[in-house]
C-alpha positions as CSV (number, residue, x, y, z in Angstrom):
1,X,137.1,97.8,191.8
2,X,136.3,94.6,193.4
3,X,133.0,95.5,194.0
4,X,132.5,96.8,191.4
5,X,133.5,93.1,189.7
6,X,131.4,91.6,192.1
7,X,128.4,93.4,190.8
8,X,129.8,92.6,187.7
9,X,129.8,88.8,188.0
10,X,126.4,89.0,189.5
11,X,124.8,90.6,186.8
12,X,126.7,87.9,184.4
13,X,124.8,85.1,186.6
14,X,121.6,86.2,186.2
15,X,121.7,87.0,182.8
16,X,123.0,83.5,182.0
17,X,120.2,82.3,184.1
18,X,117.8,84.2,181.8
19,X,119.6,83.7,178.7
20,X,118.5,79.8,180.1
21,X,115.1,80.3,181.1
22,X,114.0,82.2,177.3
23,X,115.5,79.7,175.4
24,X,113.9,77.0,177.3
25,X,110.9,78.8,176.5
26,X,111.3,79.2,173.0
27,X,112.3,75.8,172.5
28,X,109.0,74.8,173.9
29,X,107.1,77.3,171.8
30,X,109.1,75.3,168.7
31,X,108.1,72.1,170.1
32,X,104.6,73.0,170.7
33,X,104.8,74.5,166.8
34,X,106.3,71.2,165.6
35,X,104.1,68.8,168.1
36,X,106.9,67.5,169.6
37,X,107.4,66.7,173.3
38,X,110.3,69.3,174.3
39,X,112.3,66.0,175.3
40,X,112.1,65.4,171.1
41,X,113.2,68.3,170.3
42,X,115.9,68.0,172.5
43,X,116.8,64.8,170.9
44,X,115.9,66.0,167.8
45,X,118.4,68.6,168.7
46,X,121.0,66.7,169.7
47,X,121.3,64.5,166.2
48,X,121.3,67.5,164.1
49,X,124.6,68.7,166.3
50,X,126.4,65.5,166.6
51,X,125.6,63.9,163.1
52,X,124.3,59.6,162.8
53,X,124.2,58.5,166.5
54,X,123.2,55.0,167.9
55,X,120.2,55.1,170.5
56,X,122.8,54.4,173.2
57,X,124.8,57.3,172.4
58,X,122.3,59.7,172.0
59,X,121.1,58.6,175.6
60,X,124.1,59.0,177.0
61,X,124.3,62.6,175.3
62,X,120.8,63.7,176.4
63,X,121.4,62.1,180.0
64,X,118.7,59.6,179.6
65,X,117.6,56.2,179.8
66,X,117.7,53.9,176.6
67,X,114.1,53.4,177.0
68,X,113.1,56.6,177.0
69,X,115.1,57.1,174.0
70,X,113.6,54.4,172.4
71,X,110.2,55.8,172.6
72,X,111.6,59.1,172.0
73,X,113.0,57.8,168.4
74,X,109.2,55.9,168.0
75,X,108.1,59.3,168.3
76,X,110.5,61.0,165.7
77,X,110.4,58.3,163.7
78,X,106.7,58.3,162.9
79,X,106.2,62.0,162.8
80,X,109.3,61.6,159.8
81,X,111.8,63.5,161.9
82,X,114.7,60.7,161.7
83,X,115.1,57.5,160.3
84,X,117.0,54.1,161.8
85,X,118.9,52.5,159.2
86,X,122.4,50.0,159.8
87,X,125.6,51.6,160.6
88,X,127.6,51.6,157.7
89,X,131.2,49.9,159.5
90,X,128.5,47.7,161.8
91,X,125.6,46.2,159.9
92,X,124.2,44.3,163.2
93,X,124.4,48.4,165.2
94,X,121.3,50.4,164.7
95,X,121.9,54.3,163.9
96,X,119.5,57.6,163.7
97,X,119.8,60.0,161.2
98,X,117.8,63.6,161.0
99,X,115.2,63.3,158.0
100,X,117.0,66.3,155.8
101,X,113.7,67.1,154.4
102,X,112.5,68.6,157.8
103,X,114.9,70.5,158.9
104,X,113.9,73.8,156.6
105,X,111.0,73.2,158.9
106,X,113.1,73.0,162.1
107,X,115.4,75.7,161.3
108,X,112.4,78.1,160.2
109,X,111.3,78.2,164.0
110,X,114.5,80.0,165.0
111,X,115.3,82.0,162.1
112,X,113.8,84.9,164.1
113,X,116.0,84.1,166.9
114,X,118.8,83.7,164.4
115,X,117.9,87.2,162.7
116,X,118.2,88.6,166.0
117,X,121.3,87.5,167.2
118,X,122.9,87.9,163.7
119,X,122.1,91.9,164.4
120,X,123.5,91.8,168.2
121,X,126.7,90.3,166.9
122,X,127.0,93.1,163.9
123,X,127.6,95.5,166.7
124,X,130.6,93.8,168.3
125,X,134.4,93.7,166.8
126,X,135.9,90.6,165.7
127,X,138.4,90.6,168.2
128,X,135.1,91.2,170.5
129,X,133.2,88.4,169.4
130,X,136.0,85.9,169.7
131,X,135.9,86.7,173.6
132,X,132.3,86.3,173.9
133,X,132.2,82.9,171.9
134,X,135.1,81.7,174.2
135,X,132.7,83.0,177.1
136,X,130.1,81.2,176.2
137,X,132.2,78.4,175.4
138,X,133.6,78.3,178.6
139,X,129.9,79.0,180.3
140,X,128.3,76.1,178.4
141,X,131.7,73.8,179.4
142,X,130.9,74.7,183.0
143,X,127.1,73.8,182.7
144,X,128.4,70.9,181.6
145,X,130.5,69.5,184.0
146,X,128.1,70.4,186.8
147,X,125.7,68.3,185.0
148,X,127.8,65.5,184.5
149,X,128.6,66.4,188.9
150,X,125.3,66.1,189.7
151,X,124.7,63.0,187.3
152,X,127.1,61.3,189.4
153,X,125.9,62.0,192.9
C-alpha cells in the first residue's frame, strides 16, 4: 500500500503541474484573443474575483509593484476593460471596477473550458465532488502560501 500511495501522490503532482501549465496556456491564448498582456488579464482576473479594489490592493493581490499596476490599469482602462472612479466611504481613495459590458466577451473565451469541465463534474457524485473542490481548495491554499514563502525570502 505505501507504494502504491506513493505512486499515487506522484501522479497527483504532476497532474497539478499540468493542470498549471494548460491553463497558463489557455489564459495566454484569451489574452492574445483579447489583446491583453497575460499580466492584464491576470489583473483583469483578479477584479472580477474580488469585486472594486484600489490599485494598492490589487498589487498586493497580484504580487506586484504599484507601478506596474498603474500601467497595467492605463492599459485596461483605455482598451474599456475597467473604470477608476472614488470609493464610495472615501471620496479622496481611487477604486477599479470591471467594465460589466465586457465581460460576455471575457467569459465567452472560457466557455469551452467551462463546457468541459461542467461534463467532467456530471460524472462524479455529490459527496465526490465536495472532496475534490476541498482538494483543490486545499491545493490552491498550498500554492498560496508557498508563494507568499518565497515572496518573503
Amino acid at each position: 500500500m505505501p507504494r502504491r500511495n506513493r505512486r499515487l501522490r506522484a501522479e497527483i503532482r504532476e497532474s497539478v503541474r499540468e493542470l498549471s501549465i494548460q491553463l497558463s496556456l489557455l489564459n495566454h491564448q484569451v489574452s492574445a484573443r483579447l489583446a491583453l498582456n497575460d499580466v492584464d488579464l491576470y489583473c483583469l482576473d483578479l477584479l472580477t474575483r474580488h469585486g472594486r479594489l484600489s490599485p494598492s490592493a490589487l498589487a498586493r493581490h497580484a504580487g506586484l509593484h504599484p507601478a506596474t499596476v498603474t500601467g497595467v490599469l492605463d492599459r485596461l482602462e483605455a482598451g474599456g476593460w475597467v473604470t477608476r472612479g472614488r470609493n464610495p466611504s472615501d471620496r479622496r481613495a481611487v477604486v477599479v471596477s470591471v467594465a460589466k459590458e465586457r465581460n460576455a466577451e471575457l467569459f465567452q473565451q472560457y466557455s469551452g473550458m467551462s463546457a468541459s469541465m461542467d461534463e467532467i463534474c456530471a460524472g462524479y457524485a455529490p459527496a465526490e465532488l465536495e472532496l475534490l473542490a476541498e482538494f483543490l481548495r486545499r491545493v490552491a491554499d498550498a500554492g498560496r502560501g508557498a508563494t507568499d514563502d518565497l515572496a518573503r525570502d
